[in-house]
Each structure stands twice: as structure tokens, then as C-alpha cells.
N, C-alpha and C positions, 0 to 999 in steps of 0.2 A: 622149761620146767626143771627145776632142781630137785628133784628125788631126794638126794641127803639130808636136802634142809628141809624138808617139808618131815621127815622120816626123824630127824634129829626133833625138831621143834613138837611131834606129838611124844616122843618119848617124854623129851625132859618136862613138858607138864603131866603127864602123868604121873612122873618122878617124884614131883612137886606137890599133886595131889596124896600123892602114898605119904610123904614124908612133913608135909606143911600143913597138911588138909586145907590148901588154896584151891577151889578154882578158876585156877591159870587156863586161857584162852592157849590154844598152838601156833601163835605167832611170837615169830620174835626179829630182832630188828639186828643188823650187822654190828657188832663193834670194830673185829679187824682181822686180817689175818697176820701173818708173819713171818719171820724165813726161811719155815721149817712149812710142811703142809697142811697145819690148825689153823683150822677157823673157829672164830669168837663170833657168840650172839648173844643176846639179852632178851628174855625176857621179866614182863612187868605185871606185877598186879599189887593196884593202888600205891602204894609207898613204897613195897616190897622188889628187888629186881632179884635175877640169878642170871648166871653166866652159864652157857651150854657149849660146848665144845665140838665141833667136825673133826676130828684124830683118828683121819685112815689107821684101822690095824695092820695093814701092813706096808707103814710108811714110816709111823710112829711107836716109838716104846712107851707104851701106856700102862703095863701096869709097871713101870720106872717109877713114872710119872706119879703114879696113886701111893705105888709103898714111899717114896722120898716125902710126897704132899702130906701123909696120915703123921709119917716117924717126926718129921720136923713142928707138924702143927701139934701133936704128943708135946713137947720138947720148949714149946713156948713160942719159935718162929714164926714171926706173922704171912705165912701161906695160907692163899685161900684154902676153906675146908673145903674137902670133897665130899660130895651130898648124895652120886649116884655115880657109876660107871655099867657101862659096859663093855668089855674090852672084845671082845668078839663082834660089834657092828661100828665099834670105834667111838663111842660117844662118851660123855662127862657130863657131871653139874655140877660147878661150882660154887661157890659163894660170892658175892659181887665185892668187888673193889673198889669199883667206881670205873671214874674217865680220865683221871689225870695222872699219866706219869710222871716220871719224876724229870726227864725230860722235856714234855709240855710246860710244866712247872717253872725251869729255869727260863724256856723260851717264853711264852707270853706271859706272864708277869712282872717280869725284867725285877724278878726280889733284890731285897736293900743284900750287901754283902753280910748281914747280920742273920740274913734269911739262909743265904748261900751256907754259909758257915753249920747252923743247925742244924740244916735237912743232912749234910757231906755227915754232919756229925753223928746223926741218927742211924743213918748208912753204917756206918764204920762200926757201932753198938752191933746194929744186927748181922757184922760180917763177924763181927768178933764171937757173937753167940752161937752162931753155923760153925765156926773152925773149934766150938769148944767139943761139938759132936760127935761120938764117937766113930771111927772109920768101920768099923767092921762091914765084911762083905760090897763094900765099895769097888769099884777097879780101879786100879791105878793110873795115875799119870805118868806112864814111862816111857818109856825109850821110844819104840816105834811110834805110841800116839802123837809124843812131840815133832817126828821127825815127817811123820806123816801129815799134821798143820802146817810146819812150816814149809815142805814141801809146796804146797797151793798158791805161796808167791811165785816161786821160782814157775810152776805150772801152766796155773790162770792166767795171774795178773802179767808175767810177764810174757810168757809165751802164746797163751791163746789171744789176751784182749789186747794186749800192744802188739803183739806180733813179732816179738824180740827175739832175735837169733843169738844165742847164749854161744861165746865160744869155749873151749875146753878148759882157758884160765879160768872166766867168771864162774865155769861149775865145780871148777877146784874152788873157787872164795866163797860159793854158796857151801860147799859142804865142811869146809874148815869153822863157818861162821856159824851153822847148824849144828859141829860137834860142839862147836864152845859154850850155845844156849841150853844146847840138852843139856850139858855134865855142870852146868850154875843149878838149872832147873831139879836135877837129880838130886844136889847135893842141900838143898833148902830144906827145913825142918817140913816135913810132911802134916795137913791138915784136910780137912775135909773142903773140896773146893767145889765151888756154885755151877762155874766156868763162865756165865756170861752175868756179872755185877756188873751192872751198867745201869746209865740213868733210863734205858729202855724197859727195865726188867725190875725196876722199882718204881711201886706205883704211891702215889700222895693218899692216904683214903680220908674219908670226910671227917675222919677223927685228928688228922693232921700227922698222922704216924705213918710210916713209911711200909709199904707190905713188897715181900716178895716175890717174881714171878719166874716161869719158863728157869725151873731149877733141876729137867728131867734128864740131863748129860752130865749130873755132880759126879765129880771122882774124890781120888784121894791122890793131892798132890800138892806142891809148892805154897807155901804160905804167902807169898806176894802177888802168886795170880790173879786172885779176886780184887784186891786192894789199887794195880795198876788197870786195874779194868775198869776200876770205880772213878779213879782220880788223872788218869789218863786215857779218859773216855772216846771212842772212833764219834762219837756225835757231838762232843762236847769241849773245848778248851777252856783251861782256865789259867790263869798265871801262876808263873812257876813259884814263886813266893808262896803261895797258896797251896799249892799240892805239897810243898816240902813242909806245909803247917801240918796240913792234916797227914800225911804221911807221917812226921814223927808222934802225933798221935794216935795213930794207932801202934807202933815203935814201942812206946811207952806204954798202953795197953795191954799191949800183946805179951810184953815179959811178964808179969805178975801169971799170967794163964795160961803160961808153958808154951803159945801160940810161936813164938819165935825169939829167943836167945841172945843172937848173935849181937855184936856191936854195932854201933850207925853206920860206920863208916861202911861196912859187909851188905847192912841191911840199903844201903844206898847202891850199891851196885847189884846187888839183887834185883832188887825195883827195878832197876835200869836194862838189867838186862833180863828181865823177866818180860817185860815192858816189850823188848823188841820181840821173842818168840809171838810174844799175842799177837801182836802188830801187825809181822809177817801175814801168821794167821788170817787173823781178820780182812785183811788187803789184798790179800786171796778168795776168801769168800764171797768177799762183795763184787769182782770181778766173776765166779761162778754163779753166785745169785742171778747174777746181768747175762750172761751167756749159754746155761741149762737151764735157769730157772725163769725167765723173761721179766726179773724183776731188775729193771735200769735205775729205779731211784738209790738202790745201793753206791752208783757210778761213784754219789756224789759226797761220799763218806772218806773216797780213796785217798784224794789226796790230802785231807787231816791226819788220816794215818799212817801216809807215807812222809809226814814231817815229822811227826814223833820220831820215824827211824831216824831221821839226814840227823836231827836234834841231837839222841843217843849215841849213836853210833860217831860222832862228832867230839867225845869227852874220853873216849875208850884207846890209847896207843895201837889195842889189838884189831881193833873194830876201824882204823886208816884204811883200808883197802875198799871195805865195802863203804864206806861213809863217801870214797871219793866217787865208786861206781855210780851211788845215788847219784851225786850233784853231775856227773859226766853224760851220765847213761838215763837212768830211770826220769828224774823229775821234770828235763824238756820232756818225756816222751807223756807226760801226763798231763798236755795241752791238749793232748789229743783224744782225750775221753770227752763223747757224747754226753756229757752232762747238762739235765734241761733246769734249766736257772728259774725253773716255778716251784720246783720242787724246795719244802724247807731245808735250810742247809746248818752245817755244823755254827752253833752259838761260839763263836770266838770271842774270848773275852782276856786273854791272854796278855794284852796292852794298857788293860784297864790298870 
């Protein structure tokens, strides 16, 4: 017997009842959870769906969660409303989105590159409208938090899930490579940033527009982070022709809106090496997901994003050392990841 969901599922119709005048039955059906400890439900009545939330209070930052969702849907950005909370038993009621991410999207419908092009571009509109927001009261993306993501390669992925014995040099070229992504990341025109833009966290809704999700770790930081999060996706490749289209369009967006200044050439090593702090990150996380958190389908995202590094780190004079480590050290060693090949995997489409 599930207690929470039985305990979730009479709130949020009642919720429903106070604020819809529906009545909604106390059943509702899973939609999903994710890599954080929420859980998503649905329920239904007649046409009508809403989304209820499982958001341990003391797992989760929930009223984050509600002040970002209320300021941004205030503000025009397509976040579901918030209909109910309670942040003392941990629950939510959202507004439904639908079922299709923007990820689902690209995977099974295999869209014309006409499709591809619109939905990146629609994205890019509503990255541009979040970085026009104002920071106040945000936290920052500084020093330690950076150093403290990228850390979880060095950590995780290499230390606990390979089991890689770092010696003294390689933790001298981890921290050299760490000062150099901090002090790019530091010195980048500051906006307000989502932190996970990704085709996981952009859902398709049945109006064909794009809405935002899992936006409750926003800070205020780096004007590229979102944009390589978007276009240099851990579930998603696309050809490098392609990311440099839409990368200068946002480039070219972004100056008329104060968004970012700089010139191409700056803003292309930005991307680049913005691109690898996340990287690191994420290729960290998904080896913790696998090993505290017992979710192994992350395995299978790792080595998508430990090619992005070898890629980057590849173009860089300063970035030789760790680019050679990769192809020496790291990327045999990620043969050796238990990765179950039912699981869907990253849409490569890179060669197209």
C-alpha cells in the first residue's frame, strides 16, 4: 500500500473540487518520476486532466518550486500554473501539459528537419524570454557551485563507477581544467539561468508550443549555460552544422536584449567551454543517479556526454592535456559500463 499516493491523490481532488467545482474521483494514474525524488500523477475527469505531485518536504525545495512557477507564469513563460500546494505534506497541483516531451518528439516521430529547426527555434524564443527576467534575489552561479559540479566527474564517474585511481598529475590537470571553466563561466555576461534546458524539461503541448519544466534550481549565471544545454543535449545529438545555425541565432537575439555582447568568435568559446563545465556535471550525475540513487538507465546517457568533452577539449591548445587523458584513460574505460541496450538511448543524428 502506498500511503503518499493514496494521501496525494485525495488531496489533489479535493483541491480540484475547491478550485474547479469538478467532481474528480481520487484516483490518478502515474505519469513519471525523475532524477530528483517527484513523483508525477494524473488525474481525469471527462476532457479535463491535472497533474499532482509527490515532493517530499524534506528532499525537495518546494516553495522554490512555487515562487519561480507563479513569478515566471506572472511574466508570460509558458510554466504550468500552480493550482494548489502544500508544502508541509509535500504535495502540488499543477496544470497539465500533456505527455510529450520535447525529447519524445524528436525520438518517435522522426520530424522533417523543418520540424527540428521550429520546435530548437521556439526553445531559443522562450530561453531568451527567462534570461530577459530579472535576477533579483536569485543565487548565484559562483565559484564553489561550479567547482562543486564539476567535481562529481572527477568523483563519481571516475572514481566510484570506474573505479579509477587518479594519480597526483591527473588531479593537478583536473584542477587546472576546473580553474579555467570556472574563471570563462565567471567572466560571461550574467542572466538568469533555468540550469537543466534540455529536450527532457521541454514538453510539446497540444497547442504545438513548447512549455517549461523542472525549473526549481534557477540561478543567476552564465548566459551560455542554458543555450549548451539545449543544443548540446546529454540525450540528444545533432549535427554540428546545425547547432552552429542555431547557436548564432540566438547570438544574434541575444545582442539587441542586453542578453550577451560579446563577439562570435568570444561567444563561440564560451559555448565551448561552457559546454564542458555542464558535461563534466552531468556525466557525474548520471554515474550518482546509478550508484545512490538505483537509477541505471542514466548509465546510458554517459557516453554521449563524455564525447562532447573528447570533441571540445579537442579544438582548445589549453584543453591538450585533458583531451589526450580522455582518449588514453577515460573512454576505453567506458566499455565497461553496464548499460542495458532496452533502454531508449541518445537520438544521434549527428551524421545526418
Amino acid at each position: 500500500m502506498d500511503q503518499r499516493r493514496e494521501d496525494l491523490a485525495q488531496w489533489a481532488a479535493d483541491n480540484i473540487r475547491r478550485h474547479a467545482d469538478y467532481e474528480v474521483k481520487a484516483e490518478m494514474t502515474m505519469v513519471s518520476g525523475d532524477a530528483s525524488f517527484r513523483r508525477y500523477f494524473r488525474l481525469h475527469y471527462r476532457d479535463h486532466s491535472w497533474i499532482a505531485v509527490d515532493a517530499p518536504a524534506d528532499k525537495e525545495d518546494n516553495p522554490a518550486f512555487v515562487a519561480i512557477a507563479r513569478a515566471w507564469y506572472k511574466h508570460g513563460i509558458a510554466v504550468p500554473r500552480v493550482i494548489a500546494h502544500d508544502f508541509e505534506r509535500g504535495f502540488m497541483l499543477l496544470e497539465d501539459f500533456g505527455d510529450t516531451l520535447l525529447w519524445s518528439a524528436l525520438h518517435d516521430d522522426a520530424p522533417a528537419s523543418s520540424e527540428v529547426m521550429a520546435l530548437y527555434l521556439q526553445a531559443i524564443t522562450q530561453l531568451l524570454h527567462i534570461q530577459s527576467l530579472p535576477r533579483t534575489g536569485l543565487p548565484p552561479y559562483d565559484a564553489d557551485l561550479l567547482q562543486r559540479e564539476m567535481a562529481l566527474f572527477r568523483d563519481w564517474l571516475c572514481a566510484e563507477q570506474l573505479g579509477m585511481t587518479l594519480s597526483d598529475a591527473d588531479n593537478r590537470m583536473f584542477d587546472e581544467l576546473f580553474a579555467l571553466l570556472q574563471a570563462s563561466a565567471l567572466a560571461q555576461p550574467q542572466v538568469v539561468v533555468h540550469r537543466d534546458f534540455h529536450s527532457r524539461n521541454l514538453m510539446r503541448r497540444d497547442d504545438g508550443q513548447l512549455g517549461v519544466i523542472d525549473f526549481q534550481d534557477t540561478v543567476a549565471g552564465p548566459a551560455t549555460y542554458d543555450l549548451v544545454s539545449l543544443l548540446r543535449d546529454c540525450y540528444v545529438r545533432w549535427p554540428a552544422a546545425l547547432v552552429d545555425e542555431l547557436a548564432a541565432e540566438y547570438w544574434e537575439r541575444a545582442r539587441p536584449q542586453g542578453a550577451y555582447l560579446k563577439d562570435w568568435a568570444q561567444f563561440q568559446r564560451d559555448f565551448d567551454l561552457m559546454g564542458m563545465q555542464r558535461h563534466l556535471k552531468a556525466a557525474g550525475i548520471f554515474a550518482r543517479l546509478n550508484l545512490r540513487d538505483g537509477k541505471a538507465g542514466y548509465l546510458a546517457d554517459i557516453p554521449n556526454t563524455c564525447r562532447y568533452l573528447a570533441e571540445v577539449s579537442g579544438r582548445y591548445p589549453e584543453l591538450a592535456d585533458f583531451h589526450q587523458w580522455l582518449h588514453e584513460r577515460l573512454l576505453p574505460q567506458l566499455q565497461s559500463l553496464p548499460i542495458n541496450d532496452d533502454l531508449p538511448r541518445v537520438r544521434d543524428s549527428s551524421a545526418e
